[in-house]
KEZADO-480999 format. One line per 2 residues: their letters; for each residue x, y, z of N, C-alpha, C. Coordinates in nm, 2 decimals. Example, Ala and Ser with C-alpha at 12.3 -4.5 7.8 and 13.67 -1.06 7.14 Angstrom:
<nodes>
as	1.32,-0.57,0.78,1.23,-0.45,0.78,1.32,-0.33,0.78; 1.28,-0.22,0.71,1.37,-0.11,0.71,1.29,0.00,0.79
</nodes>
This chain:
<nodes>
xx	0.10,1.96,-0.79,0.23,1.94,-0.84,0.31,1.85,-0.75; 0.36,1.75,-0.76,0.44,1.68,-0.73,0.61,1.74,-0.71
xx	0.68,1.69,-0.62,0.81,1.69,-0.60,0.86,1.62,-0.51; 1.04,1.51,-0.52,1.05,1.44,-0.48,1.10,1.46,-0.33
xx	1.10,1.37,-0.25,1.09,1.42,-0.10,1.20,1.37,-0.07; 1.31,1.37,0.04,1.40,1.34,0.13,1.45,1.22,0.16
xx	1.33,1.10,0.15,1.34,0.98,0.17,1.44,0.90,0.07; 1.49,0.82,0.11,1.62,0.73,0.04,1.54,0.65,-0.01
xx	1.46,0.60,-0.04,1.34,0.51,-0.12,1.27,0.61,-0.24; 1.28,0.72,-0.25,1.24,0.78,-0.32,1.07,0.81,-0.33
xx	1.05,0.85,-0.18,0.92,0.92,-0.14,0.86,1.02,-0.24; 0.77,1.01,-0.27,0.71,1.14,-0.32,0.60,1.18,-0.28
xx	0.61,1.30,-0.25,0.53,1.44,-0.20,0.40,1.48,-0.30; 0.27,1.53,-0.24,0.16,1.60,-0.33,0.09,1.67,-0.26
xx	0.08,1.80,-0.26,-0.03,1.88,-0.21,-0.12,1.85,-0.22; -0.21,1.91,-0.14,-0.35,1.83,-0.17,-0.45,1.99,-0.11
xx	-0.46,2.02,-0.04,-0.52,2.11,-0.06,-0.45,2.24,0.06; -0.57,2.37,0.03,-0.52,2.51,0.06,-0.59,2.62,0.04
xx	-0.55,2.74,0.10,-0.63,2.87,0.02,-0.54,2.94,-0.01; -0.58,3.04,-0.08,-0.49,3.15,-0.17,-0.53,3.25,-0.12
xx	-0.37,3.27,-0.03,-0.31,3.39,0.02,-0.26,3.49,-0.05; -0.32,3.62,0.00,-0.20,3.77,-0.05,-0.13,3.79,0.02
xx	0.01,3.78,-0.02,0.17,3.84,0.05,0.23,3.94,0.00; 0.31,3.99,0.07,0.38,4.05,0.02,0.44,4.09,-0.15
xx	0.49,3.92,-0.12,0.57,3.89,-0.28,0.42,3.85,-0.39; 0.31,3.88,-0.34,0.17,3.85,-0.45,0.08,3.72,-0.35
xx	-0.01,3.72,-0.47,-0.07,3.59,-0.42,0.02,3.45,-0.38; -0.02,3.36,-0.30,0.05,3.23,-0.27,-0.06,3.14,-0.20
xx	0.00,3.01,-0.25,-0.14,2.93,-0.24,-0.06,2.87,-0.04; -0.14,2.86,0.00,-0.09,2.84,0.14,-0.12,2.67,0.18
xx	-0.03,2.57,0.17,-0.02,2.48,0.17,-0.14,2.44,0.36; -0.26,2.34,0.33,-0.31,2.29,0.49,-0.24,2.18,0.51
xx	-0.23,2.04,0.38,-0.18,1.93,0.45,-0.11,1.86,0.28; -0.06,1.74,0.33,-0.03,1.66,0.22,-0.02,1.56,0.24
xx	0.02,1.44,0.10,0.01,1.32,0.15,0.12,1.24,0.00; 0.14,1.14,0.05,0.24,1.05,-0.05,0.17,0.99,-0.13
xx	0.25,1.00,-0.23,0.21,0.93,-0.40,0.27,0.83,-0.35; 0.37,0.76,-0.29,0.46,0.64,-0.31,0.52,0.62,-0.21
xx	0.53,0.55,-0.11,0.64,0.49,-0.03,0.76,0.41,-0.06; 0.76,0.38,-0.17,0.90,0.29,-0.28,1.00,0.39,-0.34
xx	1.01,0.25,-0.41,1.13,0.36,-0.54,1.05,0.38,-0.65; 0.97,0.46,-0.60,0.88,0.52,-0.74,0.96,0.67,-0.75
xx	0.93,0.73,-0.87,1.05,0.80,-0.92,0.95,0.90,-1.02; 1.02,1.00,-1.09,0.93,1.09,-1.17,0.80,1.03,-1.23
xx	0.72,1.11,-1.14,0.56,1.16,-1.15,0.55,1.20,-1.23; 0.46,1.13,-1.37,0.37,1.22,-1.47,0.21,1.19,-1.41
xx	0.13,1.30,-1.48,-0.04,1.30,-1.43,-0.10,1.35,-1.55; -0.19,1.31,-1.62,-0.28,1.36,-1.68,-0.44,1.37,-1.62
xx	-0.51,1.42,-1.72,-0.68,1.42,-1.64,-0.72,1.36,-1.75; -0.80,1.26,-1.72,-0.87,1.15,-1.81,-0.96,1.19,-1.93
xx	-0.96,1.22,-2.04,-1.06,1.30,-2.13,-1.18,1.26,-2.05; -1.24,1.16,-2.03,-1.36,1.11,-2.03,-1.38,1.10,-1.85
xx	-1.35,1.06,-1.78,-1.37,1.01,-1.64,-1.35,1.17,-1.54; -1.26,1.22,-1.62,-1.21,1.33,-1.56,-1.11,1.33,-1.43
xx	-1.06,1.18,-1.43,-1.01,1.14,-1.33,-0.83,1.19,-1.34; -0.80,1.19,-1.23,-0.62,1.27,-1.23,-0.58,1.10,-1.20
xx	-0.49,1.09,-1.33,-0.40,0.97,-1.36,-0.24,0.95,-1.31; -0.18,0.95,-1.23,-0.06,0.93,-1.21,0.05,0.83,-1.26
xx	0.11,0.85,-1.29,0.22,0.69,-1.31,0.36,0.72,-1.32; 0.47,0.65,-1.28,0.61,0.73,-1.23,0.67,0.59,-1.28
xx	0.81,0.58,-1.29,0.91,0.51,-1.29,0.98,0.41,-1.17; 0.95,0.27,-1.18,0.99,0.18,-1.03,1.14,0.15,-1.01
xx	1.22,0.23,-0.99,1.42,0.20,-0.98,1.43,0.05,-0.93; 1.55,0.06,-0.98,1.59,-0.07,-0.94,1.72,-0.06,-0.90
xx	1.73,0.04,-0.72,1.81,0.06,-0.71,1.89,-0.07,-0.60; 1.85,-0.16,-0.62,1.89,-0.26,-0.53,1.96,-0.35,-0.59
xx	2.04,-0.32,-0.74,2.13,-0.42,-0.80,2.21,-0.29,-0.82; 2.38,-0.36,-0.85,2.49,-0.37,-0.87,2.44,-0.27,-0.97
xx	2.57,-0.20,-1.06,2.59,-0.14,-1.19,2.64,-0.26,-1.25; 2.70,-0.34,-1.19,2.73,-0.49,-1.31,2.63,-0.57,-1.34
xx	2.52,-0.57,-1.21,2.41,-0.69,-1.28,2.33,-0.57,-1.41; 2.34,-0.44,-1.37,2.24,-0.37,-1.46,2.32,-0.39,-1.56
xx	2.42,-0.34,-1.57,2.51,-0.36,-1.72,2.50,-0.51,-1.78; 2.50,-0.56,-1.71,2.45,-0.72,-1.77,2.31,-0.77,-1.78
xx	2.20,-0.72,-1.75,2.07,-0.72,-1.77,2.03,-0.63,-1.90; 2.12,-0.51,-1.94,2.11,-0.44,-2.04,2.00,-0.31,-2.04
xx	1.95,-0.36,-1.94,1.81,-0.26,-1.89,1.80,-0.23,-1.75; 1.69,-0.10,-1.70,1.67,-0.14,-1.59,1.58,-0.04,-1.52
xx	1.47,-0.08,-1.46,1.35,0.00,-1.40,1.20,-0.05,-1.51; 1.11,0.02,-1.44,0.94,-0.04,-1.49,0.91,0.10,-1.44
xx	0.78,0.10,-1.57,0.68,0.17,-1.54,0.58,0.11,-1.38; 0.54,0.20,-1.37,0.48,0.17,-1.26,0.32,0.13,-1.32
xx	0.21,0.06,-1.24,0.07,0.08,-1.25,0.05,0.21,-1.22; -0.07,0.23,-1.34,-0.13,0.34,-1.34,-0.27,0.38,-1.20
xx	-0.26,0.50,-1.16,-0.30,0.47,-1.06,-0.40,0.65,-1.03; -0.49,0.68,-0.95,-0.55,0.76,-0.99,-0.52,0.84,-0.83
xx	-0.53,0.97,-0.84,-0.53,1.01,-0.74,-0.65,1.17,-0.69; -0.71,1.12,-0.56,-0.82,1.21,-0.57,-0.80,1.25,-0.45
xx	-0.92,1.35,-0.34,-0.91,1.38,-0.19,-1.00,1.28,-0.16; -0.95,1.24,-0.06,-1.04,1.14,0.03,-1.12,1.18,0.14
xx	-1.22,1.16,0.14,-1.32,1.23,0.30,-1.36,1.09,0.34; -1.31,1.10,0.46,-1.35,0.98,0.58,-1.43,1.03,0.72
xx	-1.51,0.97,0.70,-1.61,1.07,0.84,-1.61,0.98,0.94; -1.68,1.08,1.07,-1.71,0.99,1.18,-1.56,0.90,1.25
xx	-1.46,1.00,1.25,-1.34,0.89,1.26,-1.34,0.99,1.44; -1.32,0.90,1.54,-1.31,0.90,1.64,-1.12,0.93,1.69
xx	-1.05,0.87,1.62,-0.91,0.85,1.64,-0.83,0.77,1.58; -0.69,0.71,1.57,-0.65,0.62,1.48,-0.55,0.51,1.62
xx	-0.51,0.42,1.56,-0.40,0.36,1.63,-0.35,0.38,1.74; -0.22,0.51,1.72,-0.16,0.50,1.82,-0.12,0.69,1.81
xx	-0.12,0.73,1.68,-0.04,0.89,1.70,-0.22,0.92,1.70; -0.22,1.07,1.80,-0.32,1.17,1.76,-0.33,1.18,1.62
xx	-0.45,1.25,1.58,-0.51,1.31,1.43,-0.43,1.43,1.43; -0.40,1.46,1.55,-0.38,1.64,1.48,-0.16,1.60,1.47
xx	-0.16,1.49,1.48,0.01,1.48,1.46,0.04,1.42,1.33; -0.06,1.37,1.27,-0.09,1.31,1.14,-0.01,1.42,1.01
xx	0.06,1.46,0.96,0.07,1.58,0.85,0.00,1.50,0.72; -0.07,1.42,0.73,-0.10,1.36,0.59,-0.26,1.46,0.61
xx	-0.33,1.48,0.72,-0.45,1.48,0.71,-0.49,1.59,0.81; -0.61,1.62,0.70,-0.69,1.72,0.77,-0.80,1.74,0.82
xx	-0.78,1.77,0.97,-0.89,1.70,1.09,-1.02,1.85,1.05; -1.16,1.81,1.09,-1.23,1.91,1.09,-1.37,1.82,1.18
xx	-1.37,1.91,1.30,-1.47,1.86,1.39,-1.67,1.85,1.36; -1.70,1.76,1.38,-1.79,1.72,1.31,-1.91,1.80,1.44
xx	-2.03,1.83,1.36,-2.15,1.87,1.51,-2.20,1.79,1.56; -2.26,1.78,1.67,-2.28,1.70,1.79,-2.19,1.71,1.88
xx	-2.27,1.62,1.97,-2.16,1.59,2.12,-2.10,1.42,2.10; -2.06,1.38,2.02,-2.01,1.25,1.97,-1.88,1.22,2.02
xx	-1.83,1.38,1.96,-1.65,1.38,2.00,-1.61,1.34,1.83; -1.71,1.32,1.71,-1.63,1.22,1.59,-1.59,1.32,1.48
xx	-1.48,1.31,1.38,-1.47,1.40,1.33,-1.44,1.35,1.17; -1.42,1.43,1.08,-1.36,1.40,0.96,-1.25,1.47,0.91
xx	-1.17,1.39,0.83,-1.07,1.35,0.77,-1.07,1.36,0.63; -0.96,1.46,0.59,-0.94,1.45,0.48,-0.80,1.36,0.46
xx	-0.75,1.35,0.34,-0.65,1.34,0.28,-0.59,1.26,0.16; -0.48,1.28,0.08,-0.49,1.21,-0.03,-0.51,1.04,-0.03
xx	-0.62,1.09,-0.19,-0.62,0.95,-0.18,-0.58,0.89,-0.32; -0.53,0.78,-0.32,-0.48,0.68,-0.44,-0.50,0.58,-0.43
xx	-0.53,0.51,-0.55,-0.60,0.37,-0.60,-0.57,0.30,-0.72; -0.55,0.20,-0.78,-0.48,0.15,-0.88,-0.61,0.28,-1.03
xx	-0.56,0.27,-1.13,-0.67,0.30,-1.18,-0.75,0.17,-1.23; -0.92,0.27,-1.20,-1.03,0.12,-1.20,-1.05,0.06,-1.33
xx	-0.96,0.06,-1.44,-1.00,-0.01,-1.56,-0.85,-0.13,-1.53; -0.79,-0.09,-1.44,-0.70,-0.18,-1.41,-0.77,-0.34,-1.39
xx	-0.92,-0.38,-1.35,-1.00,-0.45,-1.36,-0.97,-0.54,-1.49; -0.99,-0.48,-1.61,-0.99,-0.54,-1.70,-0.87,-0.66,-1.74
xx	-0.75,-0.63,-1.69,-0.67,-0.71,-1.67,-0.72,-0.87,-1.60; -0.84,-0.88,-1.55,-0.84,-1.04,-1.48,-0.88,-1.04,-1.59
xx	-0.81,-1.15,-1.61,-0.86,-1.29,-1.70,-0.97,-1.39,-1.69; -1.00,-1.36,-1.56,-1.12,-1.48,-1.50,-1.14,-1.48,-1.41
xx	-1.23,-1.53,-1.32,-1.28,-1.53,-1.20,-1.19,-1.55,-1.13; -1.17,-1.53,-0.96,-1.08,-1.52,-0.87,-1.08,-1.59,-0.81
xx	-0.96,-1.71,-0.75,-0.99,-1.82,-0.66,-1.01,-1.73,-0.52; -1.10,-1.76,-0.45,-1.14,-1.73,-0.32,-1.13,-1.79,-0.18
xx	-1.09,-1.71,-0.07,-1.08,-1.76,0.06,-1.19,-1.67,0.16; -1.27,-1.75,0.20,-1.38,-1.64,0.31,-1.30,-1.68,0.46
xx	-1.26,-1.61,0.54,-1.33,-1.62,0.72,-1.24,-1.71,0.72; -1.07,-1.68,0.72,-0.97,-1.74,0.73,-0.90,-1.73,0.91
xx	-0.94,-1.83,1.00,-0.89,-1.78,1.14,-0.80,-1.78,1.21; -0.71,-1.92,1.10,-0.60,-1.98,1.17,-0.51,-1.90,1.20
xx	-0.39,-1.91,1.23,-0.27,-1.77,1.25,-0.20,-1.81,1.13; -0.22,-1.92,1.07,-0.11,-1.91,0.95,-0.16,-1.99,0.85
xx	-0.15,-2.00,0.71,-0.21,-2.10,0.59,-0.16,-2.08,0.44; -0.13,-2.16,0.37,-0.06,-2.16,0.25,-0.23,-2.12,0.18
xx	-0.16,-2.05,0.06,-0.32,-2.05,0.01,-0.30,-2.07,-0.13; -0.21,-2.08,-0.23,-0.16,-2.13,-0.32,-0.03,-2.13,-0.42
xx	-0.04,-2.13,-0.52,0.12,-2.09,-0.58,0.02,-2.04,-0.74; 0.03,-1.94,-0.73,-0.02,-1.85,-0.86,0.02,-1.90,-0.97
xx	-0.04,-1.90,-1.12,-0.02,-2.00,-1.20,0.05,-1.92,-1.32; 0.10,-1.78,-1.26,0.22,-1.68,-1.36,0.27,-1.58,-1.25
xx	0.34,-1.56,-1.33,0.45,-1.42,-1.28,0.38,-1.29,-1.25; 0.25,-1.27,-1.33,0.17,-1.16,-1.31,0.00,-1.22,-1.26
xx	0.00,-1.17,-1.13,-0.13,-1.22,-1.04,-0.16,-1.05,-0.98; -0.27,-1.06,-0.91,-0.36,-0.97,-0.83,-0.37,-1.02,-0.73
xx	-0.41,-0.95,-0.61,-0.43,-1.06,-0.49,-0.53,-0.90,-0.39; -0.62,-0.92,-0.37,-0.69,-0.85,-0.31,-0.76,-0.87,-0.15
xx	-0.77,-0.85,-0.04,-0.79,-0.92,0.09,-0.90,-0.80,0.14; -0.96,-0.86,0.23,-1.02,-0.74,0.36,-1.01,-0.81,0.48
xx	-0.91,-0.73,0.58,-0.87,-0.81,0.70,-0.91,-0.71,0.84; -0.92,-0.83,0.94,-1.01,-0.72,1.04,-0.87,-0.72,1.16
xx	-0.84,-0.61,1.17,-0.65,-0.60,1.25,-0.76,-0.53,1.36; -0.68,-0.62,1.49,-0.69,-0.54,1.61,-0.57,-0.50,1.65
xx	-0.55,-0.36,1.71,-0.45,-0.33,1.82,-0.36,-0.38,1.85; -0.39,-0.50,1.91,-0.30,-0.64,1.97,-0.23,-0.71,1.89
xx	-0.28,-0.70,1.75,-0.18,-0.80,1.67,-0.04,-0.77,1.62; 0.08,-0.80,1.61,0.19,-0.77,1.66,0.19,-0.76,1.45
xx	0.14,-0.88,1.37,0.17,-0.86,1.23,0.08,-0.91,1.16; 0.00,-0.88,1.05,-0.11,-0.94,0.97,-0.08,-0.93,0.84
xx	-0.04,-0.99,0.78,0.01,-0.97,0.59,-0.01,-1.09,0.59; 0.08,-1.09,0.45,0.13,-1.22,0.34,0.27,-1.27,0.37
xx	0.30,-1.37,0.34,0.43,-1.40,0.29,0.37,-1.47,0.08; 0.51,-1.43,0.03,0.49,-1.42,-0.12,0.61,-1.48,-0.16
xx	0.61,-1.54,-0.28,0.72,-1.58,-0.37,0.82,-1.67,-0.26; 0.71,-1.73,-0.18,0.80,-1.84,-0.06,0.79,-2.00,-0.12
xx	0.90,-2.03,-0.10,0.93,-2.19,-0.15,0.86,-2.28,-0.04; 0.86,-2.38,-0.03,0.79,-2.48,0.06,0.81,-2.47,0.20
xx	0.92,-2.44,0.27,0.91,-2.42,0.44,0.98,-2.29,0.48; 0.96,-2.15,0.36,0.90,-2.05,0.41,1.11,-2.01,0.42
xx	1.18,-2.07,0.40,1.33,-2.00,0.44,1.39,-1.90,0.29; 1.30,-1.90,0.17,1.31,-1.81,0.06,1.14,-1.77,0.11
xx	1.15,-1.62,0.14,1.03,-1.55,0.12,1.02,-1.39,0.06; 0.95,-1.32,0.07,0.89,-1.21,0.10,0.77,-1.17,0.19
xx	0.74,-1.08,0.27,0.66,-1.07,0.33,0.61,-0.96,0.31; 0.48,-0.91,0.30,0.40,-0.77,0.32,0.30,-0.75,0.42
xx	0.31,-0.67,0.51,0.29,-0.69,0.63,0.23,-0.53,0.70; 0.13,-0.55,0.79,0.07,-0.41,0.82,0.09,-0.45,1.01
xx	0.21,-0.34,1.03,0.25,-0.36,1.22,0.17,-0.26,1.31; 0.05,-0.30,1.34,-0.01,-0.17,1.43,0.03,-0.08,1.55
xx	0.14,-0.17,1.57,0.22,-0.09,1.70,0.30,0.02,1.63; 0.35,0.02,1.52,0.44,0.10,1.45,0.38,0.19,1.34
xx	0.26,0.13,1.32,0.13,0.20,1.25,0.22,0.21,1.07; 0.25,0.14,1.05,0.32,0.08,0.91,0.33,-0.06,0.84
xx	0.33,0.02,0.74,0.30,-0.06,0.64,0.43,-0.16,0.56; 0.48,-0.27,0.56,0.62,-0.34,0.53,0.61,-0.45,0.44
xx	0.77,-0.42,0.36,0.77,-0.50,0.25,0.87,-0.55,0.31; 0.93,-0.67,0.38,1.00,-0.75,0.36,1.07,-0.85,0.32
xx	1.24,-0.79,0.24,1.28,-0.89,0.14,1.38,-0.94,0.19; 1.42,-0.93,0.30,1.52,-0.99,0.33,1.59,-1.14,0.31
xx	1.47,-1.20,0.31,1.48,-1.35,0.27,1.44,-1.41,0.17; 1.47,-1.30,0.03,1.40,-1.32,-0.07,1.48,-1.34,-0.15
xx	1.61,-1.33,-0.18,1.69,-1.47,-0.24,1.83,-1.46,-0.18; 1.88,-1.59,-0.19,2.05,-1.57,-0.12,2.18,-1.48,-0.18
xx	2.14,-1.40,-0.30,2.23,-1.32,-0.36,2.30,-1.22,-0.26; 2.42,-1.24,-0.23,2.47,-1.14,-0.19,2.52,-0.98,-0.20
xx	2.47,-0.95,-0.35,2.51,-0.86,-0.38,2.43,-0.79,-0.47; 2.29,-0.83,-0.39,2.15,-0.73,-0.41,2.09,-0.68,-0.26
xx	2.02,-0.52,-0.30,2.03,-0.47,-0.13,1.89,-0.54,-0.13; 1.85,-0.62,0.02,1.72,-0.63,0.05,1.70,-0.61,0.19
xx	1.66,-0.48,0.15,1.66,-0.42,0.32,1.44,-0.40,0.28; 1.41,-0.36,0.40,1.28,-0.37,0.43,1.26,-0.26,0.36
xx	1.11,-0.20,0.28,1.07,-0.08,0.22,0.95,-0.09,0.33; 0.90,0.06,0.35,0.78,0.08,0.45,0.76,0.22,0.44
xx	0.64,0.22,0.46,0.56,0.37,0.46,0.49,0.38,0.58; 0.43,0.52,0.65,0.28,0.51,0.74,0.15,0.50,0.70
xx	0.14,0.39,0.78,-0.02,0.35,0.79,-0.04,0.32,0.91; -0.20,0.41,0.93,-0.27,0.36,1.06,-0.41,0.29,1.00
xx	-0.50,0.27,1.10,-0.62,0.27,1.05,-0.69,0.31,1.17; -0.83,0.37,1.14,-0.91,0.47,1.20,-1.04,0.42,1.29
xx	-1.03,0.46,1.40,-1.17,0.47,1.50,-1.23,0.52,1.44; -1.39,0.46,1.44,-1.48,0.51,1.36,-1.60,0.47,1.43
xx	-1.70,0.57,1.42,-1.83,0.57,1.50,-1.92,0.52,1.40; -1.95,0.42,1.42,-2.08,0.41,1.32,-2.21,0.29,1.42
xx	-2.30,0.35,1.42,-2.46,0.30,1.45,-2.42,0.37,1.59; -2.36,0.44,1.64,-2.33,0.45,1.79,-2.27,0.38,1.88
xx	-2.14,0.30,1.82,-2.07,0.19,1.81,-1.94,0.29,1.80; -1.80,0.22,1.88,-1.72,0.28,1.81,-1.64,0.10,1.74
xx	-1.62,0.12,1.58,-1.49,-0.01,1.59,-1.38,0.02,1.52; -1.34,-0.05,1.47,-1.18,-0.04,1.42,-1.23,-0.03,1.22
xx	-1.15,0.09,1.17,-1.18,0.07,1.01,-1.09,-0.08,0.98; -1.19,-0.15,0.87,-1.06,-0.27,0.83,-0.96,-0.23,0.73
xx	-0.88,-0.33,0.75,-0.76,-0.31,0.65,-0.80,-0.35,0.49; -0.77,-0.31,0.42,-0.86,-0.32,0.24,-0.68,-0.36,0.13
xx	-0.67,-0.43,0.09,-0.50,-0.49,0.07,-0.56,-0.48,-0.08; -0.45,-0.45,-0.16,-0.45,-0.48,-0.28,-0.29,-0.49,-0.36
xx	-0.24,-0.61,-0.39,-0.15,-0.66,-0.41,-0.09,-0.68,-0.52; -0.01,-0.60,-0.63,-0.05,-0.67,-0.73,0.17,-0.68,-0.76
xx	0.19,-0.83,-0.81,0.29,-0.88,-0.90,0.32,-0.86,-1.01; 0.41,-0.83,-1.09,0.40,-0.86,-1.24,0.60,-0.86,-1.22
xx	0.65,-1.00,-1.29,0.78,-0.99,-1.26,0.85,-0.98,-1.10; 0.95,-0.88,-1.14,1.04,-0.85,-1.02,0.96,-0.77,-0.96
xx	0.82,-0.67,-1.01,0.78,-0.58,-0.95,0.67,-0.59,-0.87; 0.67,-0.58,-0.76,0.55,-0.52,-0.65,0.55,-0.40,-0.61
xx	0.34,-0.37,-0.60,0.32,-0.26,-0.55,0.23,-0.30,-0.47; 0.18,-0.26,-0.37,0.08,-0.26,-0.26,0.00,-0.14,-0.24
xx	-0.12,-0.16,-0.21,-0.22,-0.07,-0.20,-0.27,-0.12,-0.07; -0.33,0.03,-0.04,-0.40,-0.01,0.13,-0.56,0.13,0.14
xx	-0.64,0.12,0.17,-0.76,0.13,0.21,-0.75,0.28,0.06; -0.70,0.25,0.00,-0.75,0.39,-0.15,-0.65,0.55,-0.06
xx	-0.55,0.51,0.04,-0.45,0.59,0.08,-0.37,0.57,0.10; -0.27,0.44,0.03,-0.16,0.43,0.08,-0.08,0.34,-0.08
xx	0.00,0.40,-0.09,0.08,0.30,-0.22,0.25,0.29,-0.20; 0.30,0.14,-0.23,0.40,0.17,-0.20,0.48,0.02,-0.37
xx	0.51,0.13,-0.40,0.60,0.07,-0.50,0.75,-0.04,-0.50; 0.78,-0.15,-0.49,0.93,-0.22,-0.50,0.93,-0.27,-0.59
xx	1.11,-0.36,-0.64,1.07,-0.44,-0.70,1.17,-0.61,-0.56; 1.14,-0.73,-0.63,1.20,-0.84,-0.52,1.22,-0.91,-0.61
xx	1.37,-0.97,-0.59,1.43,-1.07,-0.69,1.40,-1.21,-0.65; 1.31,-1.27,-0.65,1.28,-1.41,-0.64,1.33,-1.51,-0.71
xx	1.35,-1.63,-0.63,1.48,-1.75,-0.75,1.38,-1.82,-0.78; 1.29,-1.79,-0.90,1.22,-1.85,-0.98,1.09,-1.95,-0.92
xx	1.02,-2.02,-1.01,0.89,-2.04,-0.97,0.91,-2.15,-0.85; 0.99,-2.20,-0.82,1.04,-2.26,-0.72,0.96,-2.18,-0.57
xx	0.97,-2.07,-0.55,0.97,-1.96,-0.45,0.85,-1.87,-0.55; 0.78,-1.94,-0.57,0.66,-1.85,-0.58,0.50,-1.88,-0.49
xx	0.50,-1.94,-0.32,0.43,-1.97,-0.29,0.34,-1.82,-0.25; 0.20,-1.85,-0.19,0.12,-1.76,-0.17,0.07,-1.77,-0.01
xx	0.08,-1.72,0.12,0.03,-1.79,0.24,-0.01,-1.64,0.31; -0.11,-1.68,0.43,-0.14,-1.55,0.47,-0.09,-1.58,0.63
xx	-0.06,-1.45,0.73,-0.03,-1.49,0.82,-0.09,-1.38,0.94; -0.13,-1.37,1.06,-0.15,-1.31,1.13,-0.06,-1.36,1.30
xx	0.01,-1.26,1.35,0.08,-1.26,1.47,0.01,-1.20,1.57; 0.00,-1.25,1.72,-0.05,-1.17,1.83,-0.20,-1.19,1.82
xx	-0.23,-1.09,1.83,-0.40,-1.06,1.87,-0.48,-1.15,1.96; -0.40,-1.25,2.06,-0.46,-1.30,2.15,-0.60,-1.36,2.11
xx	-0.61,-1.42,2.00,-0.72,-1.52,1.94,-0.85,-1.50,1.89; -0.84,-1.35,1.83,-0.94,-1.29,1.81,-1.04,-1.32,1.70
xx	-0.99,-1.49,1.65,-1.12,-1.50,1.54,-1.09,-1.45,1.44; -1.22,-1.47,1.39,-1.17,-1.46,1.18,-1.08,-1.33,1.16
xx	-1.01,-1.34,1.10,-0.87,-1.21,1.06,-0.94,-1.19,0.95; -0.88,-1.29,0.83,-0.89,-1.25,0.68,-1.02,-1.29,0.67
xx	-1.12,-1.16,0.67,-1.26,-1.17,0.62,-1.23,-1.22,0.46; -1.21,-1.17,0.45,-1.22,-1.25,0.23,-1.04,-1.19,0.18
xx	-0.97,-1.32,0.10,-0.89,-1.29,0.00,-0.94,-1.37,-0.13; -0.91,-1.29,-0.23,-0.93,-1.28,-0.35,-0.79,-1.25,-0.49
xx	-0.79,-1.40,-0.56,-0.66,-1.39,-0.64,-0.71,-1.39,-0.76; -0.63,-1.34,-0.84,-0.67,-1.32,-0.97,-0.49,-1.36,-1.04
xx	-0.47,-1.47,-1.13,-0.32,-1.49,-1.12,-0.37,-1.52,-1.31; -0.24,-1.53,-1.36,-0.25,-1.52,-1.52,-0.31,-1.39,-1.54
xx	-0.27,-1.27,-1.52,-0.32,-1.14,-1.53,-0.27,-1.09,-1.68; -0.40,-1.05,-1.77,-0.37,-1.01,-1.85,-0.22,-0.91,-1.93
</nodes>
C-alpha cells in the first residue's frame, strides 16, 4: 500500500517488506524497511498485477506545481500521467558498503550478513524500473557513444520532444558531479541538468537555468542515491551508475540502477534549448566516465 509522505515534492512511501505480528489490538504486519516510489511531484499511486507477467504495475499523476494558477488557467489544463513503471524487491549481494552513510543508517534497506569471513553482505530493498514493454516505444536504433573521457561534450540535439536517453557511467568517490545537461541552447546559459553528487549521495534535477520566466518555480528536485561496494572475484569495486532518462514534452523522469525514480516536469523555451551534452566534475582524471550512452529520440 502506498501513502503520500511529508516531502514538499510530493514523495511517496511503499512498504516493502515484514512479518506478521500478534498484539494486543490482533494481528499487525510489522513494518522492516521501505523505499520510494518517487522523488518528484509524482502524486496518487495506482498499481495493478499484470494478468500475464504477473508483474506489480505502478503509475501516479506528474503536478505541475511550478506554474502560477494564471498560467494553468490559461493553459486550460494541467499535470501528466506518469510512465508506467513496475515495482518489485530487489536483492543486491556481496555489497561491502556504500558511499558515504553506513548500511545500517540506510531506512530504504535491509542489511543481512552474508557467510564467510569476507565481511560482504546483502541488501534488500525496493526496486523500480520503467515497465519493460516501455521498449517498444523506440522507433529505431539508438545513436551511440562508447568510452567518453573528456570532462565535457555536446553529444546531440534530439530530433523531437519525446527521446530516451540511457547511459552506464563509472563514478568514483572523488567526482564532485557526473550527469547531463539537457534542453541547453548553444553556450549552455539556458539549461537543465541531471546530475548524480557522490559527496551528498543524491540524485539532482536542476532547473534553475531552464528558462528566464520569472514566475515559474525552478528550484532543484533530488532524491537519495548512493551506490554500493561490492566484492566481486575477490576484488572490492564501486557498483556503476545505470541512467535512464526519458523526455516527453515538459516532462522528465529519471531512473537510476532499477532503485531510484524521480519524476518533474521543466519548461524549456523551445527547440532552440533542446541541446544534449554529458559532463563529469572532479575525479582527478580518472579515464573513461561514460562507459556507453545510448539515445533513442522520435519515441513512439
Amino acid at each position: 500500500e502506498a501513502a503520500p509522505g511529508e516531502d514538499c515534492h510530493g514523495v511517496w512511501s511503499m512498504w516493502v517488506g515484514g512479518d506478521l505480528k500478534q498484539t494486543v489490538d490482533g494481528p499487525r504486519m510489522e513494518n522492516e524497511f521501505s523505499g520510494l516510489l518517487d522523488n518528484g511531484n509524482f502524486y496518487a499511486a495506482n498499481s495493478y498485477e499484470h494478468p500475464e507477467t504477473k508483474e506489480r504495475i505502478v503509475w501516479g499523476w506528474v503536478k505541475e506545481d511550478e506554474l502560477t494558477l494564471k498560467r494553468r488557467e490559461t493553459k486550460g489544463w494541467t499535470g501528466y500521467l506518469s510512465l508506467p513503471r513496475e515495482v518489485f524487491l530487489l536483492n543486491i549481494h556481496n555489497v561491502l558498503g556504500a558511499l558515504q552513510t553506513p548500511l545500517s543508517d540506510i531506512p530504504s534497506l535491509k542489511v543481512s550478513k552474508n557467510q564467510g569471513g569476507s565481511g560482504s553482505q546483502t541488501v534488500q530493498t525496493l526496486g523500480i524500473r520503467p515497465q519493460r514493454n516501455m521498449a517498444s516505444l523506440r522507433s529505431s536504433k539508438p545513436r551511440t557513444w562508447l568510452n567518453l573521457a573528456e570532462p565535457m561534450g555536446r553529444l546531440t540535439t534530439p530530433a523531437s520532444a519525446s527521446w530516451e536517453l540511457e547511459a552506464v557511467v563509472r563514478v568514483s568517490p572523488r567526482h564532485h558531479r557526473v550527469g547531463f545537461h539537457l534542453h541547453h541552447n548553444h553556450n549552455l546559459s539556458k539549461r537543465t541538468s541531471v546530475f548524480f553528487k557522490p559527496s551528498e549521495e543524491s540524485i539532482r534535477v536542476g532547473r534553475s537555468h531552464s528558462n528566464n520566466e520569472s514566475d515559474i518555480t525552478k528550484d532543484d528536485v533530488h532524491g537519495p542515491f548512493t551506490l554500493f561496494r561490492l566484492e566481486q572475484a575477490g576484488a572490492a569495486v564501486w557498483e556503476k551508475l545505470h541512467l535512464r532518462i526519458f523526455a516527453d514534452g515538459d516532462v522528465l523522469e529519471v531512473f537510476a540502477n532499477e532503485r531510484f525514480a524521480l519524476s518533474t516536469v521543466v519548461y524549456a523555451d523551445g527547440f532552440d534549448s533542446a541541446g544534449v551534452s554529458w559532463f563529469a566534475e572532479g575525479g582527478n582524471d580518472e579515464g573513461v566516465v561514460f562507459e556507453s550512452i545510448s539515445l533513442w529520440d522520435d519515441m513512439g
